[in-house]
PDB file of N, H, CA, C and O in Angstrom:
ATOM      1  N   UNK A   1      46.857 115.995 118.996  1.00  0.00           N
ATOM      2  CA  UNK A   1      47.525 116.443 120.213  1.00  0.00           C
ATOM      3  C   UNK A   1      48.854 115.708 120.359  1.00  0.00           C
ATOM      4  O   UNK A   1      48.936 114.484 120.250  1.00  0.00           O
ATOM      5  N   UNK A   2      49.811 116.446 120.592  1.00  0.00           N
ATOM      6  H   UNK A   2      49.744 117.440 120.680  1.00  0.00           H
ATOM      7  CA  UNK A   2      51.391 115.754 120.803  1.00  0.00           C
ATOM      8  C   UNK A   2      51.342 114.929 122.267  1.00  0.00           C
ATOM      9  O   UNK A   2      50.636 115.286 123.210  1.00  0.00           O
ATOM     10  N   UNK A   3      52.013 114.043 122.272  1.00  0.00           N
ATOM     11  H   UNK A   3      52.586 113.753 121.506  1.00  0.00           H
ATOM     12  CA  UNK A   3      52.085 113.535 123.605  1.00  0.00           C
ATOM     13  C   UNK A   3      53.944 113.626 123.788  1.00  0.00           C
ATOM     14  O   UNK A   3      54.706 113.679 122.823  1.00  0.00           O
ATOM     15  N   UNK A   4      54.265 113.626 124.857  1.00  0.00           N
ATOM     16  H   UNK A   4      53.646 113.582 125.641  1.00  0.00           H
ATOM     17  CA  UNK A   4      55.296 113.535 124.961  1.00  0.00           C
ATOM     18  C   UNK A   4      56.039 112.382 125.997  1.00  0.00           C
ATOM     19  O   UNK A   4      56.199 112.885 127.109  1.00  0.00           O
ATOM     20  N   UNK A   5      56.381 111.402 125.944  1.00  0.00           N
ATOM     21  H   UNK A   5      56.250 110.994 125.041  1.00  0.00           H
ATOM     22  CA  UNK A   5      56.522 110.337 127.125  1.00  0.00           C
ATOM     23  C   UNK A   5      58.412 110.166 127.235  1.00  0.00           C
ATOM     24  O   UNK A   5      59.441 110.116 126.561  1.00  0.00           O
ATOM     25  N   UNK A   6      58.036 110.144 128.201  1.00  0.00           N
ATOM     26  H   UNK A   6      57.200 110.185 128.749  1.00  0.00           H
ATOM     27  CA  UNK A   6      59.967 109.882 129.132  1.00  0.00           C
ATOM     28  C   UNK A   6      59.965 108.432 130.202  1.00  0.00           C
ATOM     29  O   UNK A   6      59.502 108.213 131.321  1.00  0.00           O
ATOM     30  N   UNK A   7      60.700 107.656 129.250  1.00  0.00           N
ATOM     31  H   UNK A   7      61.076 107.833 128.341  1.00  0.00           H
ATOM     32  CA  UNK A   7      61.664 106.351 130.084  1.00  0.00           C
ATOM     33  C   UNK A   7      61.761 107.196 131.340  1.00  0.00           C
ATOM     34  O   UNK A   7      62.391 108.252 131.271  1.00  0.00           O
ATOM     35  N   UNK A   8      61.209 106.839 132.452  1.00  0.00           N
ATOM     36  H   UNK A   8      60.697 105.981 132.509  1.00  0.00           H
ATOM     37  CA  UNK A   8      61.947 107.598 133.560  1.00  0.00           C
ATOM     38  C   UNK A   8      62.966 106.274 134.033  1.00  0.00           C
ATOM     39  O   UNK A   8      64.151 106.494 134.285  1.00  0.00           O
ATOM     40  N   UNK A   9      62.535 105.242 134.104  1.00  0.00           N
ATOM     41  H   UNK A   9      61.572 105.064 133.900  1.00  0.00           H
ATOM     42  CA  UNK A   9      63.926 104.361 133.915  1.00  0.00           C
ATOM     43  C   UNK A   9      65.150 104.654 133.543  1.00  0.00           C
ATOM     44  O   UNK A   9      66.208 104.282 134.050  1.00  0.00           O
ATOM     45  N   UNK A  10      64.910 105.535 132.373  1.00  0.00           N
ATOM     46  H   UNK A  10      64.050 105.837 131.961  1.00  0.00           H
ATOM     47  CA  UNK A  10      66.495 105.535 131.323  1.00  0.00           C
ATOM     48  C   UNK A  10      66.540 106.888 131.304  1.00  0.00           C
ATOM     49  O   UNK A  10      67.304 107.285 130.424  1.00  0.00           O
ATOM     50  N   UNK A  11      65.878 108.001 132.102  1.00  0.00           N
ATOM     51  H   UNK A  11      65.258 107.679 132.817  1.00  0.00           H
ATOM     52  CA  UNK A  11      66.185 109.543 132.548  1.00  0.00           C
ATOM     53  C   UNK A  11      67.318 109.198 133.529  1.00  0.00           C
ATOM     54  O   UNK A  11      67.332 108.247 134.311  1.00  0.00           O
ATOM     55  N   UNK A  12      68.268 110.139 133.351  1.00  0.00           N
ATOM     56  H   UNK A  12      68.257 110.911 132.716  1.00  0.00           H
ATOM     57  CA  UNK A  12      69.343 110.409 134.262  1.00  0.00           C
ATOM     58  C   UNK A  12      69.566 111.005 134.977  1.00  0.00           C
ATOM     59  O   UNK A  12      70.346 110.851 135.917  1.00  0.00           O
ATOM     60  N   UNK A  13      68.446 112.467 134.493  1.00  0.00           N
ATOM     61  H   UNK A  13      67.813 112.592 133.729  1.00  0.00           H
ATOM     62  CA  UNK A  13      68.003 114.003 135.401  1.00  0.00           C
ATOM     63  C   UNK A  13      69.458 114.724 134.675  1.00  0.00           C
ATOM     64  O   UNK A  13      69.929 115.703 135.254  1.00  0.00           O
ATOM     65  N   UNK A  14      69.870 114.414 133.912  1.00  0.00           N
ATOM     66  H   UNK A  14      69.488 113.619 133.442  1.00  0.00           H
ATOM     67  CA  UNK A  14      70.794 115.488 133.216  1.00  0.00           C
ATOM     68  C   UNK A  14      70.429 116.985 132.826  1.00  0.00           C
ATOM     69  O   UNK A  14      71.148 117.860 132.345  1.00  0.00           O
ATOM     70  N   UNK A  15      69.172 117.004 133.160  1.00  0.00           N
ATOM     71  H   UNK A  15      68.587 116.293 133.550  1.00  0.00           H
ATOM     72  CA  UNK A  15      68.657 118.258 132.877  1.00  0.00           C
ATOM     73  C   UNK A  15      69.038 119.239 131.453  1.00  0.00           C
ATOM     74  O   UNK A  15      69.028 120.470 131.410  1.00  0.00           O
ATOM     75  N   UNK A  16      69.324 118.420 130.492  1.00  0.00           N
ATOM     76  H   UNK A  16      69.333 117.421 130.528  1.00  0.00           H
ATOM     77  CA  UNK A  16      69.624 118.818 129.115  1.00  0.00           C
ATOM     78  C   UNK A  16      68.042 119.330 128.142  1.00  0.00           C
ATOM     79  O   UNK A  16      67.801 120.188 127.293  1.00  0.00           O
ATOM     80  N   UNK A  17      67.567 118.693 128.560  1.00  0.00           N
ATOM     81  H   UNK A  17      67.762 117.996 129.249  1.00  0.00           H
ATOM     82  CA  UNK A  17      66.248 118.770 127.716  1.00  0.00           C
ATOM     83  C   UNK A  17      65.509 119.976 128.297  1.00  0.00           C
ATOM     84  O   UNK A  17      64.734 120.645 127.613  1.00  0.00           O
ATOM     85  N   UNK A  18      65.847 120.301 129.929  1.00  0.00           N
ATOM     86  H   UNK A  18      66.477 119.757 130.484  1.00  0.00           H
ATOM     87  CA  UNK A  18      65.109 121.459 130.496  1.00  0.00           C
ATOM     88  C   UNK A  18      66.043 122.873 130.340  1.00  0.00           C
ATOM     89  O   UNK A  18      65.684 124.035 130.528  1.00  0.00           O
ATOM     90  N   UNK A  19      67.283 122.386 129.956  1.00  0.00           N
ATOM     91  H   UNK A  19      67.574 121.442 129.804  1.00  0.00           H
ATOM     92  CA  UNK A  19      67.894 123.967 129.216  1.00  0.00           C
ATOM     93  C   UNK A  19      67.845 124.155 128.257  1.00  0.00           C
ATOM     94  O   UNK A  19      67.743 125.320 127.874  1.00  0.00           O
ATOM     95  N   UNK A  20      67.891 123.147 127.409  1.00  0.00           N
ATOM     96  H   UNK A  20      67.973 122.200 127.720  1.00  0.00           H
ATOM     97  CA  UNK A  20      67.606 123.444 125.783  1.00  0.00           C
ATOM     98  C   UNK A  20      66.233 123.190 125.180  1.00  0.00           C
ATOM     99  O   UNK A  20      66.315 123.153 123.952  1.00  0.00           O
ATOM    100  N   UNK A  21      65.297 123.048 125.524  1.00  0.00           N
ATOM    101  H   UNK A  21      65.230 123.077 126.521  1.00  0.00           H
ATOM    102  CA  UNK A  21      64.065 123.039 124.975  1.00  0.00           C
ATOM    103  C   UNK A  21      63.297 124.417 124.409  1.00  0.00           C
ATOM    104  O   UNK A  21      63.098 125.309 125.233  1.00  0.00           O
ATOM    105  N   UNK A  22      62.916 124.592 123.199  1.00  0.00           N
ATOM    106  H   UNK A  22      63.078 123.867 122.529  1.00  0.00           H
ATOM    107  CA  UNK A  22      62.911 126.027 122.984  1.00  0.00           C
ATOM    108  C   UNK A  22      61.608 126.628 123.198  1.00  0.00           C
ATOM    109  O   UNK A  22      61.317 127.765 122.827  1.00  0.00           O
ATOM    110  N   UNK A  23      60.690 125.686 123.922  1.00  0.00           N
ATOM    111  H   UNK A  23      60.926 124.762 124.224  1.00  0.00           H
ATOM    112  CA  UNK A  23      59.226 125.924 124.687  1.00  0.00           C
ATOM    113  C   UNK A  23      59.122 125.832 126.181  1.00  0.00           C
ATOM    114  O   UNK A  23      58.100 126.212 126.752  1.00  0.00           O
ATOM    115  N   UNK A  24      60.365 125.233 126.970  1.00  0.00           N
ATOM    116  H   UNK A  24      61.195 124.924 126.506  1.00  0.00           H
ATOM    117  CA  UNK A  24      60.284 125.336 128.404  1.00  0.00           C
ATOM    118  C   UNK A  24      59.309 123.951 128.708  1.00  0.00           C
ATOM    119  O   UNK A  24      58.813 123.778 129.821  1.00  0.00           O
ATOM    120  N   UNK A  25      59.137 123.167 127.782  1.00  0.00           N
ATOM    121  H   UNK A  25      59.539 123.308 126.877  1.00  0.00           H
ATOM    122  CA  UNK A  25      58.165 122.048 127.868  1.00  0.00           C
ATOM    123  C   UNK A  25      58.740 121.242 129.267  1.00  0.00           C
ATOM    124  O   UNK A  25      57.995 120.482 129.885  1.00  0.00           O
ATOM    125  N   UNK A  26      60.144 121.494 129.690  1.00  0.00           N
ATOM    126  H   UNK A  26      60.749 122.111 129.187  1.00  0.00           H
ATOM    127  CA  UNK A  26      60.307 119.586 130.431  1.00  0.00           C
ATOM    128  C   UNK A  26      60.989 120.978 131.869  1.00  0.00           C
ATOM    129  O   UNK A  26      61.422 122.128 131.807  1.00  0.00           O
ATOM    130  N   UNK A  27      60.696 119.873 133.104  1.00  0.00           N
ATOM    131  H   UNK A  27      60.344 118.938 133.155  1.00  0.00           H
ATOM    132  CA  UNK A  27      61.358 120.322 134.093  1.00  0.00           C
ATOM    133  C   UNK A  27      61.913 119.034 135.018  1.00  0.00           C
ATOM    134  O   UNK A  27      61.537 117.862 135.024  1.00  0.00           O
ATOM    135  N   UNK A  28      62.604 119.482 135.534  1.00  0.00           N
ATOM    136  H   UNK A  28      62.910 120.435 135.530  1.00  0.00           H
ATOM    137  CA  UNK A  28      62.963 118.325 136.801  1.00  0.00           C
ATOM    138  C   UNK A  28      62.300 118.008 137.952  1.00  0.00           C
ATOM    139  O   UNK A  28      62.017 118.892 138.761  1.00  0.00           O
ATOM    140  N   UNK A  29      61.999 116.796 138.141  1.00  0.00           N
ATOM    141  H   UNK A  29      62.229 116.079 137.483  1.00  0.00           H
ATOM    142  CA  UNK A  29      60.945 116.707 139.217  1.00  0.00           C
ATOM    143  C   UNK A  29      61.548 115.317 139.898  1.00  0.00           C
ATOM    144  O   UNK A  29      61.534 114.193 139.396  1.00  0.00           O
ATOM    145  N   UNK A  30      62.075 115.716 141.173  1.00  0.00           N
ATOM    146  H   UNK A  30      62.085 116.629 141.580  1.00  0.00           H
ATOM    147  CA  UNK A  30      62.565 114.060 141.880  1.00  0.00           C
ATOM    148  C   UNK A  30      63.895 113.806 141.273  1.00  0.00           C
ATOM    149  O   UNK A  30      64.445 112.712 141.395  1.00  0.00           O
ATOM    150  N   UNK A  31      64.367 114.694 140.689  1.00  0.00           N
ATOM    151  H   UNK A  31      63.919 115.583 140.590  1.00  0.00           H
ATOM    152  CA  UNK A  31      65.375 114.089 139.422  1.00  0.00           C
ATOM    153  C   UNK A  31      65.520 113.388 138.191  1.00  0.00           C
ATOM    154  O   UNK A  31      66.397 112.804 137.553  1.00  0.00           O
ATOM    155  N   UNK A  32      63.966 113.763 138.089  1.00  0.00           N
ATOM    156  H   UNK A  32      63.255 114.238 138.607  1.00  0.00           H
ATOM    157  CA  UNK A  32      63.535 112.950 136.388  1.00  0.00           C
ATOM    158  C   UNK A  32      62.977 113.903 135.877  1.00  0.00           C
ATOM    159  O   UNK A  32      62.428 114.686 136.653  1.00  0.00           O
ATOM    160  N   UNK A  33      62.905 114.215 134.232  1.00  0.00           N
ATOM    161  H   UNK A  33      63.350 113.579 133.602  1.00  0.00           H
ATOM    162  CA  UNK A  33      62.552 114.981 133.353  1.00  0.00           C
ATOM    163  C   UNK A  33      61.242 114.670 133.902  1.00  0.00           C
ATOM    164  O   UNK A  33      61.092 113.723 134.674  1.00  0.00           O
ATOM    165  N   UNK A  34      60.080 115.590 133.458  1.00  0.00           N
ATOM    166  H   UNK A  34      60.202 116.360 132.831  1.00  0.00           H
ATOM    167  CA  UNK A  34      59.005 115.567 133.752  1.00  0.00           C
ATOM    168  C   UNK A  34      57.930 116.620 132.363  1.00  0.00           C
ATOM    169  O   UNK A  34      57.546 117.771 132.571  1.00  0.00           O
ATOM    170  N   UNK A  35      57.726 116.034 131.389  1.00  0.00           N
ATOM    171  H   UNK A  35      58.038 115.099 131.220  1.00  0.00           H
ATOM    172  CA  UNK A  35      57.199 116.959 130.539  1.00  0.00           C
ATOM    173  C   UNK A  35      55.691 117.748 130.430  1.00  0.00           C
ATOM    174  O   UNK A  35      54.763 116.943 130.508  1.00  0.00           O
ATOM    175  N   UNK A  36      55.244 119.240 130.255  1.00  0.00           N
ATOM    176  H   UNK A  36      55.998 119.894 130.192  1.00  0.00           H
ATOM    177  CA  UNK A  36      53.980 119.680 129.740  1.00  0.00           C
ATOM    178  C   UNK A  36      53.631 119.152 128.429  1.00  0.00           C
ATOM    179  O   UNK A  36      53.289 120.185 127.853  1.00  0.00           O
ATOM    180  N   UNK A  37      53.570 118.725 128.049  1.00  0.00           N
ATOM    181  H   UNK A  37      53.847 117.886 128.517  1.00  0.00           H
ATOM    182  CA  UNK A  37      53.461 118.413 126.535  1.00  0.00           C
ATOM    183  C   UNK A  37      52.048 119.179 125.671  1.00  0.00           C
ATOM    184  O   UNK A  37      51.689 118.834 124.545  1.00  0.00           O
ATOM    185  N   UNK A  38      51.453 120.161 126.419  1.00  0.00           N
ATOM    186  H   UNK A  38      51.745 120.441 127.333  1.00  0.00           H
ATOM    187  CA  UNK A  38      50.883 121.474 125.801  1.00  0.00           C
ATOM    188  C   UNK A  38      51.225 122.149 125.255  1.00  0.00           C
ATOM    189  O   UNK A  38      50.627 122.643 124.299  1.00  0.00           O
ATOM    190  N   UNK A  39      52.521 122.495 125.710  1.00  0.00           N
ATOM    191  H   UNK A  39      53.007 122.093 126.487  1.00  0.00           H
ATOM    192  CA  UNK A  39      53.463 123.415 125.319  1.00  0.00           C
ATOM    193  C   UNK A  39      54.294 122.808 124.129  1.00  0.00           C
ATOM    194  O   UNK A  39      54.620 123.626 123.268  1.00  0.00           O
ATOM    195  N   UNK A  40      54.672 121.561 123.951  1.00  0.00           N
ATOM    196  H   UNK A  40      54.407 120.897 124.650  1.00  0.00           H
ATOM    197  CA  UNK A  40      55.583 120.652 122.853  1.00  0.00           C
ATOM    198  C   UNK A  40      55.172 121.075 121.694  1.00  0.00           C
ATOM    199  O   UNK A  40      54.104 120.718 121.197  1.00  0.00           O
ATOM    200  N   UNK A  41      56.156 122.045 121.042  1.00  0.00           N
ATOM    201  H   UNK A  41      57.024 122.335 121.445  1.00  0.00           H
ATOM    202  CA  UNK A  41      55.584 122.707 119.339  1.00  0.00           C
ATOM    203  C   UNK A  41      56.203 121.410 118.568  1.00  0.00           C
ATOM    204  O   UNK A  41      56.359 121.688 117.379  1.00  0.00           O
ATOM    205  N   UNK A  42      56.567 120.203 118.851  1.00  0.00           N
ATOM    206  H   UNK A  42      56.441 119.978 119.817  1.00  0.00           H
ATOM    207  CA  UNK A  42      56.868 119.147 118.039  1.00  0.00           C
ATOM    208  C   UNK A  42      57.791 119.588 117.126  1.00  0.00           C
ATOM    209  O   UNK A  42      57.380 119.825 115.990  1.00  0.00           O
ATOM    210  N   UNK A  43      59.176 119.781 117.427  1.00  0.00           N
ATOM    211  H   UNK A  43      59.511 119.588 118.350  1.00  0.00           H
ATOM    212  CA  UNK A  43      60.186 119.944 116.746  1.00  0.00           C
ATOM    213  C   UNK A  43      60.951 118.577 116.995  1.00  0.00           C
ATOM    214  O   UNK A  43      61.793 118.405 116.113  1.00  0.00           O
ATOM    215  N   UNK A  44      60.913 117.542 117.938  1.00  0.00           N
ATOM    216  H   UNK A  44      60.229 117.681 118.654  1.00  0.00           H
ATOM    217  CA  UNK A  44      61.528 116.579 118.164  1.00  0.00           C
ATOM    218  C   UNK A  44      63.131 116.630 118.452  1.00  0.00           C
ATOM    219  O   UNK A  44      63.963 115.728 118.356  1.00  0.00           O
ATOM    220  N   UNK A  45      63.289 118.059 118.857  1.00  0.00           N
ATOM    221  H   UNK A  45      62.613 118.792 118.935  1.00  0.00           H
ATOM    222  CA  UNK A  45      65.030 118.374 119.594  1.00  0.00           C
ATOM    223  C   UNK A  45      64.896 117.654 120.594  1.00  0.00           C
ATOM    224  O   UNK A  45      65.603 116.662 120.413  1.00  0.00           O
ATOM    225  N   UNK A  46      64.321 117.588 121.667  1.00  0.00           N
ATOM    226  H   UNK A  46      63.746 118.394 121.814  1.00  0.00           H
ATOM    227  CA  UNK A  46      64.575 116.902 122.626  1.00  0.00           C
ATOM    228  C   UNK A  46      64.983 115.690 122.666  1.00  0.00           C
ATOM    229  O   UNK A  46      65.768 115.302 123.531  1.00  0.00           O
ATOM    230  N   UNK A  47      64.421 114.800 121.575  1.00  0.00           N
ATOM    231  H   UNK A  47      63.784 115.115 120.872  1.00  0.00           H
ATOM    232  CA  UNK A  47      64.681 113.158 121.402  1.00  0.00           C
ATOM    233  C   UNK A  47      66.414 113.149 121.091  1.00  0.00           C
ATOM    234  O   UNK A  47      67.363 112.542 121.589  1.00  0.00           O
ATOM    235  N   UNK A  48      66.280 114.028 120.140  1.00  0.00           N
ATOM    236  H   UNK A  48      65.510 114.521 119.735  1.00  0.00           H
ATOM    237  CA  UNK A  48      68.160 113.758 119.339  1.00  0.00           C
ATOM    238  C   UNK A  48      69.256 114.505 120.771  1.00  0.00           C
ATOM    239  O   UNK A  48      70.463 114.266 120.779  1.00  0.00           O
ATOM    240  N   UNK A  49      68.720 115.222 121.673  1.00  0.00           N
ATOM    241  H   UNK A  49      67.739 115.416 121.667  1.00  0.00           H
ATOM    242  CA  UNK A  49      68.970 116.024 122.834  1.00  0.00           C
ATOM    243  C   UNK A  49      69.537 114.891 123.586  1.00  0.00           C
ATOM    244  O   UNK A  49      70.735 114.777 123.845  1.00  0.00           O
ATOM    245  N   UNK A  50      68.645 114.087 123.912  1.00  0.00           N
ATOM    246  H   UNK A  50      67.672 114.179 123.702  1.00  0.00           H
ATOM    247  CA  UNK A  50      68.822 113.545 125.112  1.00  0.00           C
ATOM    248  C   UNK A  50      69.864 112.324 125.133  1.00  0.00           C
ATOM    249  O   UNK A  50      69.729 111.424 124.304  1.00  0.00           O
ATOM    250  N   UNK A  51      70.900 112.287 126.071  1.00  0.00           N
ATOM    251  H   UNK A  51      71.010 113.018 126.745  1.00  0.00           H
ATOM    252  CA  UNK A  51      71.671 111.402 125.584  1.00  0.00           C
ATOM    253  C   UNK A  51      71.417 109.823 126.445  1.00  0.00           C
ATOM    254  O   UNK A  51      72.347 109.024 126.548  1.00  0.00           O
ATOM    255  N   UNK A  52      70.086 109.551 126.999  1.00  0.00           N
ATOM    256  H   UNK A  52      69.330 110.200 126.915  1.00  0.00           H
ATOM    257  CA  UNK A  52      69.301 108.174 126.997  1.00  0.00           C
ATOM    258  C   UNK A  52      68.952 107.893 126.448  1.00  0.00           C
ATOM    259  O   UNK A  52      68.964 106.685 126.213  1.00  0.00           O
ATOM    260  N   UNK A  53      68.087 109.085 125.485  1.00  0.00           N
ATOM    261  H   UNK A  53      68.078 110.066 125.676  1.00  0.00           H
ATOM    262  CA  UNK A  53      67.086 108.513 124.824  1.00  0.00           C
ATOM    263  C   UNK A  53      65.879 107.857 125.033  1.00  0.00           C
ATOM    264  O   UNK A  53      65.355 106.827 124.607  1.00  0.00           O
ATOM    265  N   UNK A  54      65.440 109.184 126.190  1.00  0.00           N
ATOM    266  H   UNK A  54      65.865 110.021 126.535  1.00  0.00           H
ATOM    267  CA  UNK A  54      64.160 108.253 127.549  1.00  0.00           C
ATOM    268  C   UNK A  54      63.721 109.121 126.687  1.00  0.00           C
ATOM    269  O   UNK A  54      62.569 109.111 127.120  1.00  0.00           O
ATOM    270  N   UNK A  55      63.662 110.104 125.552  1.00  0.00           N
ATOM    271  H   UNK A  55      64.598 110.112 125.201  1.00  0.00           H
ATOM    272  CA  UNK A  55      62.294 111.007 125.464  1.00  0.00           C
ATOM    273  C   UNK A  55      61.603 110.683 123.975  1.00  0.00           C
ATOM    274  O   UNK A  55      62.211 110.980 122.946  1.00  0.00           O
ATOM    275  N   UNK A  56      60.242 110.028 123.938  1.00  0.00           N
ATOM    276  H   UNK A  56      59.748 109.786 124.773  1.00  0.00           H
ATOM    277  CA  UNK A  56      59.555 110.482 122.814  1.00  0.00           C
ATOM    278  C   UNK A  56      58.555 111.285 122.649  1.00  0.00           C
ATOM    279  O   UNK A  56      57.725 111.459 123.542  1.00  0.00           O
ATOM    280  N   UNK A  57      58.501 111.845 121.561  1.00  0.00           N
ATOM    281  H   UNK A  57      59.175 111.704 120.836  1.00  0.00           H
ATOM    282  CA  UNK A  57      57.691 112.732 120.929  1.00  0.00           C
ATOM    283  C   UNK A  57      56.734 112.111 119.850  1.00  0.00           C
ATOM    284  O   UNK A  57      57.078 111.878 118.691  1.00  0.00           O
ATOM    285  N   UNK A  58      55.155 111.809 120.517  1.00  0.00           N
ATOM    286  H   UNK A  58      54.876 111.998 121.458  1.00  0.00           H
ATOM    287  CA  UNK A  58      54.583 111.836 119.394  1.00  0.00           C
ATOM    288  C   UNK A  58      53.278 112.001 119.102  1.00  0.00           C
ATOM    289  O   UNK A  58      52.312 112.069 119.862  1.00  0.00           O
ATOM    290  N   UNK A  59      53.362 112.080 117.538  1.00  0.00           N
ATOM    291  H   UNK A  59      54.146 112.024 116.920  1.00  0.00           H
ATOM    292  CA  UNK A  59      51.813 113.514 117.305  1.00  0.00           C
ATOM    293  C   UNK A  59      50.945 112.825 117.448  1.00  0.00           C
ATOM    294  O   UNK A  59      49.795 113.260 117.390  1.00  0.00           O
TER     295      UNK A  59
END
């Protein structure tokens, strides 16, 4: 099972990861990414995406 975890510390709420994600996995919540990670087909765009670098991906 993928997990997906976000620094919400080092989230900015740039909302980059919730327009470009090509599963709809992350949304904004409070102003922090907030991920399904059910949905995460583990392509790991989001990590190279994000320009904190609050998001990992892993299997």
């Amino acid at each position: 099972m993928t997990e997906v975890r976000i620094n919400v510390e080092a989230c900015d709420g740039c909302g980059k990861c919730v327009a470009e994600c090509p599963n709809g996995v992350f949304e904004l919540v409070n102003g922090k990414a907030k991920a399904n990670a059910a949905e995460c087909m583990t392509c790991y765009y989001c990590e190279t995406l994000c320009p904190k670098l609050a998001i990992k991906v892993i299997e």
